[in-house]
N, C-alpha and C positions, 0 to 999 in steps of 0.2 A: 271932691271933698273927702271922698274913699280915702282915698292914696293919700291924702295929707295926715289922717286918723289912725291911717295903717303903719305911718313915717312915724309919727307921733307915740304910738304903740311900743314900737320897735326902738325906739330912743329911750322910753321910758324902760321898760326891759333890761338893754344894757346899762343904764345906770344904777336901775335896780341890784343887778348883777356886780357891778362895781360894788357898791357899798356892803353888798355884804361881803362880799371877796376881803375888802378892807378891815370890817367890824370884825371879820373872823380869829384875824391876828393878834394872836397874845400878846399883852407886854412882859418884856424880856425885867423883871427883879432878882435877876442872879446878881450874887453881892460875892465880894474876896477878903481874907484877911492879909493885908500886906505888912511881913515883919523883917526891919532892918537892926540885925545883929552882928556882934564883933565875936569871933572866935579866938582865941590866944590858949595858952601854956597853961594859965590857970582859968579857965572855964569860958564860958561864954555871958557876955551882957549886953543887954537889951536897948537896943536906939531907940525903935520907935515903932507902935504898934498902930494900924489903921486900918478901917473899915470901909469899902467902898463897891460902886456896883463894877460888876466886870466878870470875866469867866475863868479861871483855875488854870493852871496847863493838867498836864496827866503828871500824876504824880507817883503813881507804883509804878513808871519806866524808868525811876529810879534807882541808885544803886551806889553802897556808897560804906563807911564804917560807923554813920549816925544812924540811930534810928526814931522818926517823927510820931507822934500820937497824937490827936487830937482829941479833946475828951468833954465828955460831958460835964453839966451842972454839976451830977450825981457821981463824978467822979470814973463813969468806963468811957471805954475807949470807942469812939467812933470810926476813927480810921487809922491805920497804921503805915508807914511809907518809910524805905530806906532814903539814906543823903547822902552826899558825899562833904567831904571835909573839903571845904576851900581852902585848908591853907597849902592842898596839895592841886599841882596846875599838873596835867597832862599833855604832851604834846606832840608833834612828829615836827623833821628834820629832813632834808634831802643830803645824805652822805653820800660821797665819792670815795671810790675805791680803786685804786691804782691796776690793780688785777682784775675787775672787774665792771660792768656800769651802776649810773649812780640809783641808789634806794634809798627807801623812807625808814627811816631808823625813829621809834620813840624815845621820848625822854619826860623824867621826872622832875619837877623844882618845887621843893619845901617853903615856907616861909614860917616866921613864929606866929604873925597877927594875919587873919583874913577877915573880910567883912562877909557876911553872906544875907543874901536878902529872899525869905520865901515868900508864894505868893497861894496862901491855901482858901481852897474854898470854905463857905460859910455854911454852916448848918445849923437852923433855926436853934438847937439847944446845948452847943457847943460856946465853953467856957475856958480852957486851959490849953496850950501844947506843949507836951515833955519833948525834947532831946536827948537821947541816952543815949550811949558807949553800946553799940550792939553785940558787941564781944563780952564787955564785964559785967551789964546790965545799968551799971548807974548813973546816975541820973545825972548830966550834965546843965540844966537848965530848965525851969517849968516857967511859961510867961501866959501871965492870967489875961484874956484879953477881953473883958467884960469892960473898961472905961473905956476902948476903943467904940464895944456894940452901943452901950448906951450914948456916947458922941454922935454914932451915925443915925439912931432912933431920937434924938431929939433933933437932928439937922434934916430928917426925914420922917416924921411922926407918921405919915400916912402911907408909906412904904407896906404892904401885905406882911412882910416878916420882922416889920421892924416893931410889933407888940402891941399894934393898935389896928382896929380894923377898918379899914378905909372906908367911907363913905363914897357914892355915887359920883363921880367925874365924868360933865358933859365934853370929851374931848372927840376928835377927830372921829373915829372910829365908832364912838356912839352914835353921833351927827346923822355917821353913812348907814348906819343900822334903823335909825327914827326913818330916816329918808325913802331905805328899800321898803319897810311896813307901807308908811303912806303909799307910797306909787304904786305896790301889789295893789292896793285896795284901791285905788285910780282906775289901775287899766280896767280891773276884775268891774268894775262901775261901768265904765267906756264900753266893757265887753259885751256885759248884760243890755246895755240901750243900744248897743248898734243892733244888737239880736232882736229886740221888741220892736224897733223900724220898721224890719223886716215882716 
Protein backbone atom coordinates (compact mmCIF):
# COMPACT_ATOMS: atom_id res chain seq x y z
CA UNK A 1 0.00 0.00 0.00
CA UNK A 2 3.33 2.08 0.67
CA UNK A 3 4.56 1.85 -2.79
CA UNK A 4 1.13 2.57 -4.27
CA UNK A 5 1.02 6.17 -2.00
CA UNK A 6 4.60 6.64 -2.72
CA UNK A 7 3.57 6.04 -6.91
CA UNK A 8 0.70 8.26 -6.31
CA UNK A 9 2.84 11.08 -4.73
CA UNK A 10 5.11 11.11 -7.23
CA UNK A 11 2.45 11.32 -10.12
CA UNK A 12 0.86 13.83 -8.42
CA UNK A 13 4.19 16.00 -8.24
CA UNK A 14 4.89 15.78 -11.87
CA UNK A 15 1.69 17.00 -12.83
CA UNK A 16 1.96 19.47 -10.32
CA UNK A 17 5.08 20.51 -11.95
CA UNK A 18 3.54 20.29 -15.36
CA UNK A 19 0.89 22.83 -14.77
CA UNK A 20 2.74 25.34 -13.59
CA UNK A 21 5.59 25.02 -16.17
CA UNK A 22 2.38 25.63 -18.43
CA UNK A 23 0.48 28.51 -16.35
CA UNK A 24 3.84 30.19 -16.35
CA UNK A 25 3.78 31.14 -19.92
CA UNK A 26 2.78 34.32 -21.15
CA UNK A 27 0.62 35.13 -23.85
CA UNK A 28 2.26 36.50 -26.61
CA UNK A 29 -0.27 40.30 -27.63
CA UNK A 30 2.41 41.78 -29.71
CA UNK A 31 0.27 43.37 -32.38
CA UNK A 32 1.90 45.04 -36.07
CA UNK A 33 0.80 47.80 -38.15
CA UNK A 34 0.79 46.57 -41.82
CA UNK A 35 0.75 49.52 -44.47
CA UNK A 36 0.39 48.99 -48.33
CA UNK A 37 1.46 51.93 -50.27
CA UNK A 38 2.08 53.11 -53.91
CA UNK A 39 5.08 55.36 -54.35
CA UNK A 40 5.35 57.25 -57.81
CA UNK A 41 6.92 60.79 -59.37
CA UNK A 42 4.33 62.72 -57.39
CA UNK A 43 4.27 61.53 -53.92
CA UNK A 44 3.05 58.56 -52.21
CA UNK A 45 -0.76 57.20 -51.55
CA UNK A 46 -2.20 55.18 -49.28
CA UNK A 47 -3.79 51.57 -50.03
CA UNK A 48 -4.51 50.18 -46.92
CA UNK A 49 -3.82 50.41 -43.35
CA UNK A 50 -4.24 47.46 -40.66
CA UNK A 51 -3.79 46.23 -37.51
CA UNK A 52 -3.12 42.97 -36.36
CA UNK A 53 -1.25 40.50 -33.97
CA UNK A 54 2.14 39.36 -35.09
CA UNK A 55 5.92 40.55 -34.49
CA UNK A 56 7.85 43.61 -36.58
CA UNK A 57 11.08 42.64 -38.43
CA UNK A 58 14.04 44.94 -37.27
CA UNK A 59 13.67 47.73 -38.65
CA UNK A 60 16.85 50.18 -37.98
CA UNK A 61 18.83 47.48 -40.37
CA UNK A 62 17.45 49.53 -42.57
CA UNK A 63 18.81 51.89 -45.06
CA UNK A 64 17.59 53.65 -47.62
CA UNK A 65 16.89 57.70 -49.03
CA UNK A 66 13.28 57.56 -47.04
CA UNK A 67 13.15 58.39 -43.70
CA UNK A 68 10.14 56.61 -41.25
CA UNK A 69 8.73 58.08 -37.83
CA UNK A 70 6.28 56.90 -36.00
CA UNK A 71 4.56 59.26 -33.73
CA UNK A 72 2.75 59.77 -31.05
CA UNK A 73 -0.93 61.13 -30.13
CA UNK A 74 0.84 64.14 -28.87
CA UNK A 75 2.68 64.47 -32.02
CA UNK A 76 6.78 63.21 -31.01
CA UNK A 77 8.41 60.75 -32.45
CA UNK A 78 8.58 57.29 -31.07
CA UNK A 79 10.86 55.80 -33.39
CA UNK A 80 12.79 56.82 -36.34
CA UNK A 81 14.04 54.21 -39.26
CA UNK A 82 15.66 54.66 -42.62
CA UNK A 83 13.78 53.00 -46.21
CA UNK A 84 14.80 52.42 -49.16
CA UNK A 85 12.84 53.56 -52.20
CA UNK A 86 11.34 50.71 -54.06
CA UNK A 87 11.17 52.11 -57.18
CA UNK A 88 14.90 51.36 -57.07
CA UNK A 89 15.63 47.33 -57.54
CA UNK A 90 19.28 46.28 -56.68
CA UNK A 91 20.83 43.37 -58.15
CA UNK A 92 23.89 41.12 -59.26
CA UNK A 93 24.66 39.42 -62.55
CA UNK A 94 27.19 36.81 -63.48
CA UNK A 95 29.46 38.50 -66.33
CA UNK A 96 31.89 36.90 -68.63
CA UNK A 97 34.79 38.24 -69.76
CA UNK A 98 36.75 37.02 -72.60
CA UNK A 99 40.25 37.86 -70.84
CA UNK A 100 39.30 36.91 -67.85
CA UNK A 101 36.76 34.26 -65.57
CA UNK A 102 33.27 34.95 -65.13
CA UNK A 103 32.02 37.64 -61.92
CA UNK A 104 29.18 39.13 -60.30
CA UNK A 105 28.82 42.46 -61.61
CA UNK A 106 25.70 44.78 -59.84
CA UNK A 107 23.20 46.42 -61.51
CA UNK A 108 20.53 49.11 -61.03
CA UNK A 109 16.79 49.33 -62.55
CA UNK A 110 14.56 52.48 -61.85
CA UNK A 111 10.95 52.40 -62.40
CA UNK A 112 8.36 55.40 -62.09
CA UNK A 113 5.52 53.46 -59.86
CA UNK A 114 6.51 50.90 -56.85
CA UNK A 115 4.29 49.49 -54.37
CA UNK A 116 5.82 49.20 -51.04
CA UNK A 117 4.42 47.57 -48.16
CA UNK A 118 5.64 48.18 -44.28
CA UNK A 119 5.18 46.15 -41.50
CA UNK A 120 5.83 48.25 -38.16
CA UNK A 121 5.31 47.47 -34.76
CA UNK A 122 2.64 48.74 -32.50
CA UNK A 123 2.94 50.96 -29.59
CA UNK A 124 0.29 51.37 -27.19
CA UNK A 125 0.23 55.30 -27.87
CA UNK A 126 1.24 55.66 -31.45
CA UNK A 127 -1.00 57.58 -33.93
CA UNK A 128 0.71 58.74 -37.26
CA UNK A 129 3.82 57.65 -39.58
CA UNK A 130 5.59 60.51 -41.67
CA UNK A 131 7.80 59.56 -44.68
CA UNK A 132 10.25 62.15 -45.45
CA UNK A 133 12.99 62.83 -48.15
CA UNK A 134 15.89 62.36 -45.72
CA UNK A 135 18.13 64.54 -47.72
CA UNK A 136 15.63 67.72 -48.19
CA UNK A 137 13.52 66.93 -44.97
CA UNK A 138 10.08 67.11 -46.52
CA UNK A 139 7.54 65.49 -45.80
CA UNK A 140 6.42 62.97 -48.44
CA UNK A 141 3.36 61.43 -46.89
CA UNK A 142 1.86 61.29 -43.14
CA UNK A 143 -0.75 58.22 -42.82
CA UNK A 144 -2.92 58.55 -39.61
CA UNK A 145 -3.54 55.04 -38.42
CA UNK A 146 -6.00 55.47 -35.58
CA UNK A 147 -9.23 53.81 -37.79
CA UNK A 148 -7.00 50.84 -38.30
CA UNK A 149 -6.40 50.77 -34.06
CA UNK A 150 -9.94 51.37 -33.31
CA UNK A 151 -11.00 48.42 -36.16
CA UNK A 152 -8.67 46.11 -34.19
CA UNK A 153 -10.07 47.17 -30.50
CA UNK A 154 -13.43 46.74 -31.38
CA UNK A 155 -12.66 43.14 -33.33
CA UNK A 156 -10.73 42.47 -29.98
CA UNK A 157 -12.21 44.63 -27.10
CA UNK A 158 -10.37 42.38 -24.60
CA UNK A 159 -6.96 42.40 -26.00
CA UNK A 160 -4.65 44.02 -22.77
CA UNK A 161 -3.52 47.00 -25.22
CA UNK A 162 -6.49 47.22 -27.11
CA UNK A 163 -8.01 50.00 -24.39
CA UNK A 164 -10.00 47.84 -22.24
CA UNK A 165 -8.94 45.74 -19.43
CA UNK A 166 -9.50 42.23 -19.64
CA UNK A 167 -11.37 40.46 -17.35
CA UNK A 168 -10.31 36.96 -15.81
CA UNK A 169 -10.17 34.01 -18.55
CA UNK A 170 -10.50 30.45 -17.35
CA UNK A 171 -8.35 29.02 -20.17
CA UNK A 172 -5.71 26.41 -20.42
CA UNK A 173 -3.17 27.67 -18.38
CA UNK A 174 -5.28 28.91 -15.62
CA UNK A 175 -6.94 25.13 -15.46
CA UNK A 176 -2.96 23.88 -14.94
CA UNK A 177 -2.42 26.63 -12.31
CA UNK A 178 -6.12 25.85 -10.18
CA UNK A 179 -4.75 22.20 -10.66
CA UNK A 180 -0.91 22.55 -9.36
CA UNK A 181 -2.63 24.62 -5.98
CA UNK A 182 -4.98 21.67 -5.35
CA UNK A 183 -2.59 18.79 -5.64
CA UNK A 184 0.26 20.85 -3.58
CA UNK A 185 -2.30 20.74 -0.97
CA UNK A 186 -3.26 16.92 -1.59
CA UNK A 187 0.04 15.57 -1.25
CA UNK A 188 1.11 18.14 1.67
CA UNK A 189 -2.52 16.33 3.39
CA UNK A 190 -1.28 12.57 2.21
CA UNK A 191 2.20 13.79 3.72
CA UNK A 192 0.90 14.84 7.07
CA UNK A 193 -1.42 11.37 7.66
CA UNK A 194 1.20 9.00 6.44
CA UNK A 195 3.44 10.73 9.20
CA UNK A 196 0.64 10.49 12.03
CA UNK A 197 0.44 6.37 11.10
CA UNK A 198 3.44 6.28 11.89
Amino acid sequence: MKRFIIAVLILLVLLQGTGFVTAAEPADYSKIIIMHLTINESGISEKSVEMRYGHAPNIESRSGDLRGTIKSSDGSAIREFDMWDPRYQLGDFLENDNNSSAYLSGYLVSSDTAEMTLILPYYENQMTFEVRDKETGILLKEVNMSQAITNFQTTYPEDPGGGLVPHLRIDGPTIYLITGIVLSILIMGMIITMIRKK
